[in-house]
Each structure stands twice: as C-alpha cells, then as structure tokens.
Steps between C-alpha positions, in 0.01 A plus 500: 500500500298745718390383873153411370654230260671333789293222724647583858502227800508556852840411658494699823273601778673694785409674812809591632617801439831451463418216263290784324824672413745175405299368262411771281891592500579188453299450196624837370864390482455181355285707220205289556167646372249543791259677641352561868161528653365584878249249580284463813678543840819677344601219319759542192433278204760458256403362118745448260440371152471122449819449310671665748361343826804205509723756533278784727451168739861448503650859527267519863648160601819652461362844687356323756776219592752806476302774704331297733715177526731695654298719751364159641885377525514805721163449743671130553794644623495510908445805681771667621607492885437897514326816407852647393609251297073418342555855393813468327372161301220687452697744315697242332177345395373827366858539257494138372123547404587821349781338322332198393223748292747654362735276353384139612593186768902548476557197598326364203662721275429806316624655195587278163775249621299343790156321506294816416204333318573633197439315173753175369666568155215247364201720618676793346544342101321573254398157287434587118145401399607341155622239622230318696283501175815306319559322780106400532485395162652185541188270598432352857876598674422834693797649423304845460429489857882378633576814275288698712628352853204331548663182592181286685315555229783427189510119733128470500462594144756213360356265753145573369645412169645172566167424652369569152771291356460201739069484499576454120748218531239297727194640329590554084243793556575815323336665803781423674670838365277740610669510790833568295282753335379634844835543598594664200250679494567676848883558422411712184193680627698612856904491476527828337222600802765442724757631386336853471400461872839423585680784300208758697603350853885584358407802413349602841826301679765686320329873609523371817848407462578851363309621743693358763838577356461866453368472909866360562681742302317760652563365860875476455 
C-alpha cells in the first residue's frame, strides 16, 4: 500500500524543539508509519495513518512521561546551597539526561527482564483465522469473537441472544430472533476481522521484540 492509499490523522503538534526531535525518533523505532510537516510559527505536525494512531498516541505518552517526566522530577528538586556544588548537579543532571536517551529511566528498568514496555506473550501470538469462521458457525454464542480475544463483545453477543430467546418466551413472536440473528450475524461477518488485526499488531510487536533483543546482545 503506497502513502496515497493510507488516510493519515493528526496526532502531534509541537513547538519545542526538542520535542521536534523525540517524536520523530520515537516513531522511527517503534516502526510507526508517519510523516512530518512545518506549519505556521515553526510548528512540527506529526500524521500517522489511522490504524496506527492508538499506538503513535501511545508510543509519545511513553516519550513524553519518560523524557520529560523526569526533567520536571529534576526542576522540583531544591536548589542547591552553592555555586560549587549547582555546578556539579548540574553536571550530574546533564549525565542522567544523557543516560536516560540513551537507554531509558533505570530505575524503571531497561533491557528484556524488567518493565521495558515491550509486548506480553498474548500481543505477540499469532491466532489462526480458520477457526473463528468454525467457531462463528454455531448460531447466537460469539465464540468467533472469544476466539479472537474480543472478550466484551463475545459477553454482549450471547447476552443479545438470550434477549432474543427471552422476548420470544413472553412474546411467541418469531421476531424475537432477529436479535439472535443480529448477533449472529455480527460474530460471522467480524471474528475472522479480528483476528487478522490482531495477528498484524503481533506482527509489528514481535519486530519490536527482535528489535530489542539484538539491542541487548549488542550492548553486552
């Protein structure tokens, strides 16, 4: 799919410039597609492409809570009682910050035993499609959509089938079942949906999680 295929939506406007260079790196190492633009003022726009926004917003929480959590941790912190000793946790200041771009918040953990954000074992398996079209075939139970993790809707699925079941025991309408058809209806025409956007988000996670291990190799 070229860039002209794609529908892009807006998830950033910065005007700091050291924003201006976070973000864009950011959204280069967790591979997400993207593109910038100067607006008036100076301003960097970042668009990414609307299946990928979730993710685009959530990668520049990440950025941000980790690159600028931190620095306001720091202007919190009391001045010190003395030029000789604001320069020195000046220069202190100066290493962690270096640090912290280079290899994260150590004290939240870095690398692949610690909380690094990288993806669960769940986000990283691949479902087989198959079986949310066998599983959807059975009438009214959602089981193509527990198949494909989607949990709240499997629930409202059977319980929009009981409805069906129950308006028929008060009313003797044949009506009634179009809501077990409704429900049916959605598990067949969207389970195997699902699943396909699941197995592309596991896709995506387990680069990054290669990614990420050849980065520790590398580093030891």
């Amino acid at each position: 799919m070229t860039s002209e295929q794609f529908v892009f939506e807006r998830v950033a406007v910065i005007d700091d410039p050291m924003r201006m260079e976070i973000y864009p790196a950011t959204m280069r190492e967790k591979e997400i597609p993207h593109r910038t633009e100067r607006a008036a003022g100076g301003r960097m726009i970042i668009s990414v492409p609307q299946e990928w926004a979730e993710d685009a917003r959530r990668a520049l929480a990440e950025a941000e809570q980790l690159f600028f959590g931190a620095m306001a941790k720091k202007r919190e912190a009391p001045p010190p009682s003395s030029t000789h000793e604001a320069q020195a946790g000046q220069k202190q200041a100066t290493a962690e910050s270096a640090y912290e771009e280079e290899y994260g918040d150590y004290e939240e953990g870095f690398g692949l035993f610690h909380t690094d954000g990288l993806p669960s074992p769940d986000e990283t398996h691949i479902r087989a499609v198959w079986p949310s079209w066998a599983l959807a075939a059975l009438p009214g139970l959602g089981l193509g959509h527990l198949w494909a993790g989607k949990v709240n809707i499997f629930f409202y699925l059977v319980f929009c089938s009981l409805l069906g079941v129950l308006f028929y025991h008060f009313t003797h309408s044949l009506w009634s079942f179009c809501l077990n058809l409704l429900s049916w209806g959605v598990d067949l025409g969207f389970a195997a949906f699902h699943v396909r956007e699941h197995n592309r988000r596991a896709e995506r996670a387990r680069k990054r999680v290669a990614e990420a291990e050849r980065e520790f190799v590398e580093s030891l």
